[in-house]
C-alpha positions in Angstrom: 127.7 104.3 64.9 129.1 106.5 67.9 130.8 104.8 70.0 129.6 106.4 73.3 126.0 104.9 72.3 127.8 101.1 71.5 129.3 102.1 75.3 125.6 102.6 76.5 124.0 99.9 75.2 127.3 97.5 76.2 126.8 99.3 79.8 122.5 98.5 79.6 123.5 94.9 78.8 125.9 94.6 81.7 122.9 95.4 83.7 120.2 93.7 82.6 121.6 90.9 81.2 125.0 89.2 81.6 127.0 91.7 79.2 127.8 91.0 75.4 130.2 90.6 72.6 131.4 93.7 70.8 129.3 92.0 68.0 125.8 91.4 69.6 126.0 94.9 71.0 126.3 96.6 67.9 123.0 94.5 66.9 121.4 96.0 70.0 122.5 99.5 69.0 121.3 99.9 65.7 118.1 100.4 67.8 117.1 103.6 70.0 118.1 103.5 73.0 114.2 103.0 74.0 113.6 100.3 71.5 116.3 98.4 73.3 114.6 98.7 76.8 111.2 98.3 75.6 112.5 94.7 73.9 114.7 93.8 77.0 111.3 94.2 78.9 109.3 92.0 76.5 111.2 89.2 76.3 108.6 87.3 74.1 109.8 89.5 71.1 112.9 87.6 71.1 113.0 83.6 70.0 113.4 81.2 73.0 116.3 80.0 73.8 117.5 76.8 71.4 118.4 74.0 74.5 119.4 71.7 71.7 122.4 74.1 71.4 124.0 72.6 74.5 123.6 69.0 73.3 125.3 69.2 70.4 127.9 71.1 71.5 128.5 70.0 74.7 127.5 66.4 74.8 128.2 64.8 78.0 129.7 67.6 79.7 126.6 69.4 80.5 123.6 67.4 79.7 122.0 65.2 81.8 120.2 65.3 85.3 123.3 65.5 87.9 123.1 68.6 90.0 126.5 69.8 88.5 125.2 69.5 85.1 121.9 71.2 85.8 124.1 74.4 86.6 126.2 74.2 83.8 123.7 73.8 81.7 121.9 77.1 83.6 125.1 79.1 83.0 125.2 78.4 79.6 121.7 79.5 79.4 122.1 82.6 80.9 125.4 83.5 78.6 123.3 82.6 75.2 120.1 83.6 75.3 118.5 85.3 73.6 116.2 86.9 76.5 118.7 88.5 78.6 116.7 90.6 81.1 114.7 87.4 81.3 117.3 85.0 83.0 118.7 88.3 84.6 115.1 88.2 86.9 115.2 84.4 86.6 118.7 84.7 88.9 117.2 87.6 91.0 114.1 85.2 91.9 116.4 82.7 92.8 118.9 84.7 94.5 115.6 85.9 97.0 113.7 82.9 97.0 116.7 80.7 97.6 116.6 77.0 98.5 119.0 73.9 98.3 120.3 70.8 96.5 121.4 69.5 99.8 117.3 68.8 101.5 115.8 67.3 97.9 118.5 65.9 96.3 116.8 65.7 93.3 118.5 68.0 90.9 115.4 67.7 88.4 113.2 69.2 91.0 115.5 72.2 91.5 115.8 73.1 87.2 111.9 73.1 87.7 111.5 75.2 90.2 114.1 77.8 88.2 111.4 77.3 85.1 108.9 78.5 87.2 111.1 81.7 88.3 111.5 81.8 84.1 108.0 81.6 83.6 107.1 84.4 86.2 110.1 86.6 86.5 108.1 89.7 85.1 105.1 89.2 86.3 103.1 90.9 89.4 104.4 90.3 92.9 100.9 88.3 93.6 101.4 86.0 91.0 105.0 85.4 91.9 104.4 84.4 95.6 101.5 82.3 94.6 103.4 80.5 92.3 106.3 80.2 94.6 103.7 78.8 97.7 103.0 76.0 95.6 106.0 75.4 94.3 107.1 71.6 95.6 110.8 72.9 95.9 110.1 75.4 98.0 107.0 73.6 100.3 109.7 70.6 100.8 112.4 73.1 101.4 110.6 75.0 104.0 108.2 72.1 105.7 105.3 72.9 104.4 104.6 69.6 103.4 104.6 69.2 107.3 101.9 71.7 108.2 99.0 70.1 109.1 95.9 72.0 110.9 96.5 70.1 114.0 100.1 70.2 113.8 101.0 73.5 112.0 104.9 74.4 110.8 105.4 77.8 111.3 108.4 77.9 109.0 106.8 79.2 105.3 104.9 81.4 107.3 107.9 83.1 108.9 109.5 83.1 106.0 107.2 83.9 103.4 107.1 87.6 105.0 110.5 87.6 106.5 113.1 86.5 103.9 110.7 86.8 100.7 108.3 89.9 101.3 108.8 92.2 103.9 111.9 91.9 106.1 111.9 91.7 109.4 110.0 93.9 111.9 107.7 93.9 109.8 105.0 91.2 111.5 104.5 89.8 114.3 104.5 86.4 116.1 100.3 86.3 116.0 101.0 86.8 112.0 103.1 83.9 111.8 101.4 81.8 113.7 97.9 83.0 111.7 99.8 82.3 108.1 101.2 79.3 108.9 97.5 78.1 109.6 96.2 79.7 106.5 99.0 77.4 104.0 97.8 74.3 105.9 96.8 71.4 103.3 99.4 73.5 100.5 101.3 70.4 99.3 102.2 68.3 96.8 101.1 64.6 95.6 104.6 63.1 96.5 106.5 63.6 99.1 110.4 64.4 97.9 112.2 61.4 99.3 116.4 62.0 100.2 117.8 59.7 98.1 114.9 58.5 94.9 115.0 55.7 93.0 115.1 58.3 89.8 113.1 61.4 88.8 109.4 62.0 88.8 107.4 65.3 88.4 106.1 66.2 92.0 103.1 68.8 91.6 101.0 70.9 93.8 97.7 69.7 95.9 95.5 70.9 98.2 94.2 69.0 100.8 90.9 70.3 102.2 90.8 68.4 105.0 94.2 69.0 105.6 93.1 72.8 106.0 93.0 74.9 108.9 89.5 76.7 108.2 89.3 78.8 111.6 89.1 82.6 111.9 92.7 84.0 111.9 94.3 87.4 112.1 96.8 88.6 109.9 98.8 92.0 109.3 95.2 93.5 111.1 92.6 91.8 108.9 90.2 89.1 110.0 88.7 86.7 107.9 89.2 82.8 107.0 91.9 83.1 105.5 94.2 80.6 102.9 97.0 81.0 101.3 95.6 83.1 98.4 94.4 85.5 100.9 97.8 85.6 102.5 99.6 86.5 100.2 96.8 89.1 98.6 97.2 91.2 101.9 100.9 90.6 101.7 101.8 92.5 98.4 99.0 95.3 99.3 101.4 96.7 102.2 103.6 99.6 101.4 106.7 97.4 103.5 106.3 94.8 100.5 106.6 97.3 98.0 110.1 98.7 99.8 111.0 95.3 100.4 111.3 94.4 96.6 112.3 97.8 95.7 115.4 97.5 97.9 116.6 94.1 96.5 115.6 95.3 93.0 117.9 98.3 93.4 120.8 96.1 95.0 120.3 93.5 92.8 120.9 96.0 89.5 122.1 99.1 90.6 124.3 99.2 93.5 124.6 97.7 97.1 123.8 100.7 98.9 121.5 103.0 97.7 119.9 106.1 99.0 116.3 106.7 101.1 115.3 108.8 98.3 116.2 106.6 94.6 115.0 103.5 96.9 111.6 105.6 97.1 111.8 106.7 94.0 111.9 102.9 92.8 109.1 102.0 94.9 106.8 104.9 94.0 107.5 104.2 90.6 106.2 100.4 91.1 103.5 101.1 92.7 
């Protein structure tokens, strides 16, 4: 087997996984090239990942539901599956949509919310943001929970287009205020309480009369609008589309990168 295609397929793993033994990478490379990048891409192909590997090998050092053991047990994850491009986009969702042990405290709550990245990382941007709006994680960490229709929290609604979407200068005050009112009633069926008396499996709900039903305007449409519709104008702008193209091309291919490959990468997307 040449040894500059072992050096391209140990390069492609780098990339878009978290590298690989001299060993697994010849396994890679007695594949075409393309065979490789079609697999990485499908990551159902591969067998899931065994979690009983971590119990028996590392019993009591990184099992069980503390936050420090949750991340251990994430890291080992990411070094042994056998879905690398998979936990690669399960990291990158994180890494955007980033929130905090220190609000929950309920380390359980936080693995969950990194199986939902798992279960979405290559899927469509409108599925992701969905999925992410009614995520309880995500609602406690950004006050959701606390928008009410007579009392809205503007804070998922800045953020949805600011940190997750779009970037900033990229909507106005009027939007924020409009999308905050349309993810009124988006909750969950427990509140996330600082310091629980043990775990429990909070879950999305939507209360209806929770809801802000009013006309609102929103990146210049007009309608009666929820979150659904939110964030189904959100991914149809071209500044969503660069938005994800620029972290996508950080994220895997360098921290800087030019107008043109950043257009490229966004063309190609679209």
């Amino acid at each position: 087997m040449p040894e500059t295609h072992l050096a391209t397929v140990a390069h492609l793993l780098r990339r878009a996984g978290f590298g690989a033994g001299r060993t697994e990478v010849e396994l890679y490379a007695a594949k075409p090239y393309e065979e490789i990048v079609e697999d990485l891409l499908s990551p159902e192909k591969a067998p899931e990942y065994d979690s009983d590997l971590i119990s028996r090998h590392l019993m009591g050092t990184v099992t069980g539901d503390s936050y420090p053991q949750i991340q251990a047990a994430w890291i080992y994850r990411m070094i042994n599956t056998p879905r690398p491009l998979e936990e690669r986009m399960t990291l990158f969702w994180h890494h955007i949509f980033a929130t905090g042990y220190t609000k929950s405290e309920d380390a359980l709550v936080c693995a969950k919310q990194i199986d939902m990245f798992r279960s979405i990382c290559l899927s469509d941007m409108k599925t992701i943001l969905i999925s992410l709006s009614k995520d309880p994680n995500m609602t406690f960490w950004l006050d959701n929970s606390e928008n009410h229709k007579d009392s809205p929290n503007e804070n998922y609604g800045r953020e949805i287009m600011e940190l997750f979407s779009r970037g900033i200068g990229n909507y106005t005050e009027e939007d924020i205020k409009n999308a905050a009112r349309a993810f009124t009633g988006w909750t969950f069926s427990q509140n996330i309480p600082l310091y629980p008396f043990g775990s429990y499996s909070p879950a999305f709900e939507f209360r209806q009369d929770d809801h802000d039903y009013g006309e609102k305007h929103f990146l210049g449409e007009v309608g009666d609008f929820d979150g659904d519709d939110i964030v189904d104008i959100i991914v149809r702008q071209p500044a969503t589309a660069k938005f994800i193209s620029r972290h996508l091309y950080n994220f895997f291919v360098e921290d800087k990168g030019s107008g043109s490959s950043l257009e490229y990468s966004r063309t190609e997307e679209s």
